[in-house]
C-alpha positions in Angstrom: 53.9 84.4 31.0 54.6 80.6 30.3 56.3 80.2 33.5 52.9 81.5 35.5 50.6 79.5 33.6 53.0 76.2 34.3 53.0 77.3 38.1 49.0 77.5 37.8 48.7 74.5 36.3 51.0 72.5 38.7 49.8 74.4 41.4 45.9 73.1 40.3 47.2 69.4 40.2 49.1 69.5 43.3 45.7 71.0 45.3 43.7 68.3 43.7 46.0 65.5 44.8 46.1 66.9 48.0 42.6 66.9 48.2 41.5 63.7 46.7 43.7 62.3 49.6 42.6 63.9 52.5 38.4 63.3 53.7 38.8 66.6 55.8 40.0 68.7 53.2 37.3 67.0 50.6 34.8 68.0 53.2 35.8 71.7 53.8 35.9 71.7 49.9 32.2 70.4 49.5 31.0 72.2 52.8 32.1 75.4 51.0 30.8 75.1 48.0 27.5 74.3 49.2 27.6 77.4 51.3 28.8 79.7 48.1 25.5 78.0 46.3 23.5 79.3 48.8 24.2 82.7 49.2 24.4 83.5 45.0 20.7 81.1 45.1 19.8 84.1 48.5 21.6 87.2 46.1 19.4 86.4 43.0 16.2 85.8 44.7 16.9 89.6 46.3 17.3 90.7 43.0 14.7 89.1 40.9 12.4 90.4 43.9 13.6 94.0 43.3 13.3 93.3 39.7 9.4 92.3 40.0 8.9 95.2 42.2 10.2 98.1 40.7 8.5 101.3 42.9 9.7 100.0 46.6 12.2 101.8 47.7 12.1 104.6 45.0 9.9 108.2 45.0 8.6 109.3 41.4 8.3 112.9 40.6 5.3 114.6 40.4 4.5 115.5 36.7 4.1 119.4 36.3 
């Protein structure tokens, strides 16, 4: 377990060497986060709108 942990951990450093030294890999890094941001902000919006309306979409049984 120590072993993977080390490999992580060098494996983080390494990835952040290689890209604080390259300006296209720093770019795909930011252009991708940006995009992640925007779909979880686009999921939560979908749900808080499912949240405010509860009825769409579902049918309520009659009471007898």
């Amino acid at each position: 377990m120590e072993k993977f942990f080390l490999g992580a951990v060098i494996g983080m450093a390494a990835g952040a060497v290689l890209v604080a030294n390259n300006c296209k890999l720093r770019n795909l890094v930011k252009k991708n986060q940006e995009d992640l941001m925007e779909k979880a902000e686009a999921y939560i919006d979908t749900k808080l709108e499912q949240l405010e309306k509860p009825g769409k979409g579902k049918t309520e049984k009659p009471a007898v």
